[in-house]
N, C-alpha and C positions, 0 to 999 in steps of 0.2 A: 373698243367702246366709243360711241359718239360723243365728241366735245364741240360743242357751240360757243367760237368765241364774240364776246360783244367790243363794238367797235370804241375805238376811243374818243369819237364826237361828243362833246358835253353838251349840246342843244341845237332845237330845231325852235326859230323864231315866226312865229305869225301874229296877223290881226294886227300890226304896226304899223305905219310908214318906215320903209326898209332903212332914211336915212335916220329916222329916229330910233330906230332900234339899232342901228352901227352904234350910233354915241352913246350908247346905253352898254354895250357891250364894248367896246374902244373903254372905256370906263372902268370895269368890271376888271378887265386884264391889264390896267393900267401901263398901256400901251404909250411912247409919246413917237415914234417914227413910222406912221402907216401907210404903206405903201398901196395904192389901187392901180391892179391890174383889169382895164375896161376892156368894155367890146367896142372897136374903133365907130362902129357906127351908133351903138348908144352914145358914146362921147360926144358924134359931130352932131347928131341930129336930135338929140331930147338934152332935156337940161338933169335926167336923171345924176350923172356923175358928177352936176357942178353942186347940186343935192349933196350927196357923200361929202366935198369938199366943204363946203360952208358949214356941215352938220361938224366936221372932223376940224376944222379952223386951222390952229398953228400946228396940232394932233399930224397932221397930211404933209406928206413927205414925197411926193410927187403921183405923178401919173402917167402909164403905157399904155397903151394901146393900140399896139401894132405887132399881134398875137395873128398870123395868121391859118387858115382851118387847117385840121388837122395837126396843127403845132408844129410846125417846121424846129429842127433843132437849131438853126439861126436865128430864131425868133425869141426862142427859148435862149439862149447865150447873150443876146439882145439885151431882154429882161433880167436877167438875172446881173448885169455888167451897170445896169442903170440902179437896181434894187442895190445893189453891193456900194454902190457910189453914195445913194442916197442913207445910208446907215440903218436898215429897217430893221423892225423889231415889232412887226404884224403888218402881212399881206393879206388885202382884203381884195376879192376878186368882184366884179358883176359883167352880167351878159351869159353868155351859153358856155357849151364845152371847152371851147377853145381856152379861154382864158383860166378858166376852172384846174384845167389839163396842166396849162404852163405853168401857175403859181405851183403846185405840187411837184414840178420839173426842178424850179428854179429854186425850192427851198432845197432840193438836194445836191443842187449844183452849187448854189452857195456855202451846203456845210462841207463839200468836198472840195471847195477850192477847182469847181469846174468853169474854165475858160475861154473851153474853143470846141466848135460841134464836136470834134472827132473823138475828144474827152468823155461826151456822154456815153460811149461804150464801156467806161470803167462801173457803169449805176445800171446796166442791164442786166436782169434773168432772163438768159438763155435756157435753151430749151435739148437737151440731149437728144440720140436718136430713138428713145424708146416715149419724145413727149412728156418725161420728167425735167422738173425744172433746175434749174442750175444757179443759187442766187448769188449774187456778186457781194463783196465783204467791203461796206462802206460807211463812213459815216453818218449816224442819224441825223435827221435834220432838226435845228432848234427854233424857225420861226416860225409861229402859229399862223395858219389862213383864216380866214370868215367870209363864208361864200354869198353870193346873191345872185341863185340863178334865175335866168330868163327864159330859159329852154329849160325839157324836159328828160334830157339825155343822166342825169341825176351823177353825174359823175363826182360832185359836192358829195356825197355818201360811201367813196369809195374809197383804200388805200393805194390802189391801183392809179397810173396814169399813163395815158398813148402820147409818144413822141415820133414824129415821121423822120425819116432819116434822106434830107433830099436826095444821096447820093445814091443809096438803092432804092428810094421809092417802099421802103419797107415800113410799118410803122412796129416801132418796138416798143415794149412792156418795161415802166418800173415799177418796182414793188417796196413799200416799206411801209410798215403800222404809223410810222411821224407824219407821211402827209395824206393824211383822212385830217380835213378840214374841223378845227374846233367847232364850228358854229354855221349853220345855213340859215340864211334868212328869207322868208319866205313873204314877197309882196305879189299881188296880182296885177297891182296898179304900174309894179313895173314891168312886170310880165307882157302886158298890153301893147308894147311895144312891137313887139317878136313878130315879124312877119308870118304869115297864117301858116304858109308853108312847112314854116321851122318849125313852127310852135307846135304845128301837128304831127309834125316827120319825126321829130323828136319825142314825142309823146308814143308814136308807135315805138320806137327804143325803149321806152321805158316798158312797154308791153313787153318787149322781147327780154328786157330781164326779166320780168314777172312768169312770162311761158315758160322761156329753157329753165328758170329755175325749179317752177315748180315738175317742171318733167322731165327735169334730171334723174337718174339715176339715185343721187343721193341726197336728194329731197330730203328737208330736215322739218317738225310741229312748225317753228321758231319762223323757219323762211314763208315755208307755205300759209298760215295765216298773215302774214304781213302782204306776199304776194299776191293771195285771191284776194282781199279787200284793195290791196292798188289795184290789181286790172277791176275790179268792178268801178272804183273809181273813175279811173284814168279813161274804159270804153263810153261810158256815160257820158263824161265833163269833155272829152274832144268832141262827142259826137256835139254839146251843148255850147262848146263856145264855136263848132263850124257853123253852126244856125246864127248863132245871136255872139260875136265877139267880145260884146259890151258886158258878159255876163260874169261877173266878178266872182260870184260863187264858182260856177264850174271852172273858170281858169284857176281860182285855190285847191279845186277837186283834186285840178288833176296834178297842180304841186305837191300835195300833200300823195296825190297817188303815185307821182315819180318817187318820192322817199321810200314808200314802202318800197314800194317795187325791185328796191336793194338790198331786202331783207334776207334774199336766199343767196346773195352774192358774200354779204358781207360777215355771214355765217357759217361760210365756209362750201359751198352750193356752188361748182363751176357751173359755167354759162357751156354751150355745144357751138354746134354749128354755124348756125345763122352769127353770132358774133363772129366766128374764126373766120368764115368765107366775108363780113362784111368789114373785118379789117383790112381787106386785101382790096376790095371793091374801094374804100375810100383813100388807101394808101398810094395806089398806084393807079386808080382811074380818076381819082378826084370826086367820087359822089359821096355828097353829105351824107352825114353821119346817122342820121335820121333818116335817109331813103336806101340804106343799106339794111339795114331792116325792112323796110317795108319790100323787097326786090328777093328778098333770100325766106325771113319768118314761114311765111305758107309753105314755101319748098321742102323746106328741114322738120317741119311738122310733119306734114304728109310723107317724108321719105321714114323716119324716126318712127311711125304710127304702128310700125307691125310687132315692135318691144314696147312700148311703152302705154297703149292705149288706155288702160286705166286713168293712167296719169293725166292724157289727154282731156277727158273725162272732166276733169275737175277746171282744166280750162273752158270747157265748152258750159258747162255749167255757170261761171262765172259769168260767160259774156252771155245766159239768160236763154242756152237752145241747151240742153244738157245730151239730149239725143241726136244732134248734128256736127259733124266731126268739124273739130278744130281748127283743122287747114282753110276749111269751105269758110267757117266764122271768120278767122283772120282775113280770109282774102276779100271776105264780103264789107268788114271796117273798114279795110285799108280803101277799097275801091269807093267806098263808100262818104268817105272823108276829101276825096278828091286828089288822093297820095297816088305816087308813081308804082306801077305794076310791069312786071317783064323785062329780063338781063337786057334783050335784045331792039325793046322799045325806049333804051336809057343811056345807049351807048355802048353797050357789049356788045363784040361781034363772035357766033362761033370760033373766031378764030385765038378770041384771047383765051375761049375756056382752057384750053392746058397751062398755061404762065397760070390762071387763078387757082387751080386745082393743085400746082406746085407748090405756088406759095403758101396755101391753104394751111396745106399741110407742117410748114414751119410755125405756125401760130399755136399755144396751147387748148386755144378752148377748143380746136376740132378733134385732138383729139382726146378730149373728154364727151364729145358728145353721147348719149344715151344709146343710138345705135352703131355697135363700132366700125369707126372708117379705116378701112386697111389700107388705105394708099389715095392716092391720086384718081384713079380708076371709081371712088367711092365718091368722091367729093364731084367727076366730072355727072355720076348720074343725079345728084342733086342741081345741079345745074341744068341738067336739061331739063329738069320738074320746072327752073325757076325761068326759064327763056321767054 
């Protein structure tokens, strides 16, 4: 029987200044040790964080910022060593993935009494050899986050969070319903910030959960409406704020369309392909998290398209060609937006494709993807689709 479960987020804030809506909400949870975890270079170069800090007064209990991408578990150990010091009792994140990533690290590192990198192996699901998951028996976490994202990567809506492991180069999975962030706040004005780049590499991310979910296999009412309205959103508002930056509406579009776009994730909808090969792309070759999607998405569509085309269907429709296959749309955005295209134009050489196609395969979402990959051999001819 199908069971949709809803997440434990108690709200999504807009139409605020973000630092008046923290005090509003710091408030509300009558919070007094709040700890912000920033993005290093919102801290140095905008006065957004010294905002939070004067809005939050004697409430602010320090500040990190030296999260860096991809979430090193050093980083994470870092944070959680400094958060433990400072006595929190509400982590509030701003900036993109990264920080979003580590406060949800570091609330479970804090209820576990974790120390030292090699520690975070006791808070992983692993992954058996049949690709079922294996979940680790830990402590829940007790301190609430309140996120304010910059980027579009919407990881603020998820229970899920990537933690890289600098020793293998892997990035691993935790999983626990306590850190899906209480509260996401949504400002455009700090949004503004985000280099074009991010803000649009990331916003293709957010597409890619809206695609694989909605052309998963187990595409649920619940996901898919929430989904086709983010990607109508989100194709719209990038193409709107790549023209005109300044445009406050479409960069709220496309905030409000990274939220949805978690809709099929967060109700139980795994992600395929393109997520599981661009774990592997950002863990061990170092490409952004948002150009791992846009490098993999058109490949794993077009290879996925001979089961699932229906489904297809409802994306092509969305981005406004309902007759023109999905892959060709996606690749026509992404190129279209001034995003990176092709393994092989980005720093992949033929010769890594086996190490990717190995690794790949250790990740869960490939193998849930919609068309089934039996090994390595499956994963190396999606790669050649993406070269």
């Amino acid at each position: 029987m199908p069971r949709i479960e809803l997440t434990s987020m108690k709200a999504v804030v807009y139409g605020q200044p973000a630092h008046e809506a923290l005090a509003n909400e710091v408030s509300r949870l009558d919070a007094r040790r709040v700890y912000i975890l920033a993005s290093g270079t919102l801290n140095r170069e905008t006065d957004e964080v010294e905002k939070l800090q004067t809005a939050l007064g004697p409430r602010c209990a320090g500040v990190f910022d030296r999260v860096g991408a991809h979430v090193p578990r050093q980083d994470v150990i870092a944070a959680t060593q400094a958060a433990r010091e400072a006595d929190v009792d509400l982590i509030v994140t701003i900036g993109g993935g990264s920080p979003t990533d580590a406060a949800k690290a570091v609330s479970l590192c804090l209820a576990n009494g974790i120390d030292r990198p090699q520690d975070i192996d006791r808070l992983l699901t692993k992954v058996d050899a049949d690709g079922l998951p294996l979940p680790p028996d830990f402590k829940a976490p007790t301190i609430p986050q309140i996120s304010i994202p910059t980027t579009l990567s919407a990881g603020e809506y998820s229970a899920i969070t990537g933690v890289t492991n600098e020793a293998t180069g892997q990035k691993d999975i935790l999983k626990h319903p306590g850190i899906m962030p209480h509260i996401a706040i949504l400002d455009p004005d700090v949004a503004r910030h985000t280099p074009e780049w991010l803000f649009l590499s990331t916003g293709i991310r957010a597409i890619d959960h809206c695609v694989e979910g909605i052309c998963s296999q187990t595409a649920n009412p619940f996901g898919d409406a929430q989904a086709l309205r983010g990607l109508e959103l989100l194709a719209k508002g990038l193409a709107a704020v790549k023209n005109q930056p300044d445009d406050r509406a479409a960069r709220l579009d496309c905030l409000l369309g990274a939220w949805l776009s978690m809709g099929p994730l967060v109700s139980g909808v795994p992600m395929g392909a393109s997520h599981g090969i661009g774990y592997v792309l950002g863990a061990r070759f170092g490409i952004p998290h948002g150009h791992t999607s846009c490098l993999m998405l058109p490949a794993v569509m077009e290879w996925n398209a001979s089961v699932n085309s229906d489904r297809q269907r409802l994306v092509s429709a969305a981005l406004g060609e309902a007759e023109t296959d999905a892959s060709v749309l996606l690749d026509a955005l992404i190129s279209g937006l001034g995003l990176p295209r092709g393994l092989l134009a980005n720093g992949i050489t033929i010769d890594d494709f086996d190490d990717i196609a190995g690794a790949a395969m250790l990740t869960p979402w490939v193998h849930k993807n919609p068309r089934q990959i039996n090994g390595p051999e499956d994963v190396l001819k999606i790669l050649a689709l993406a070269q």
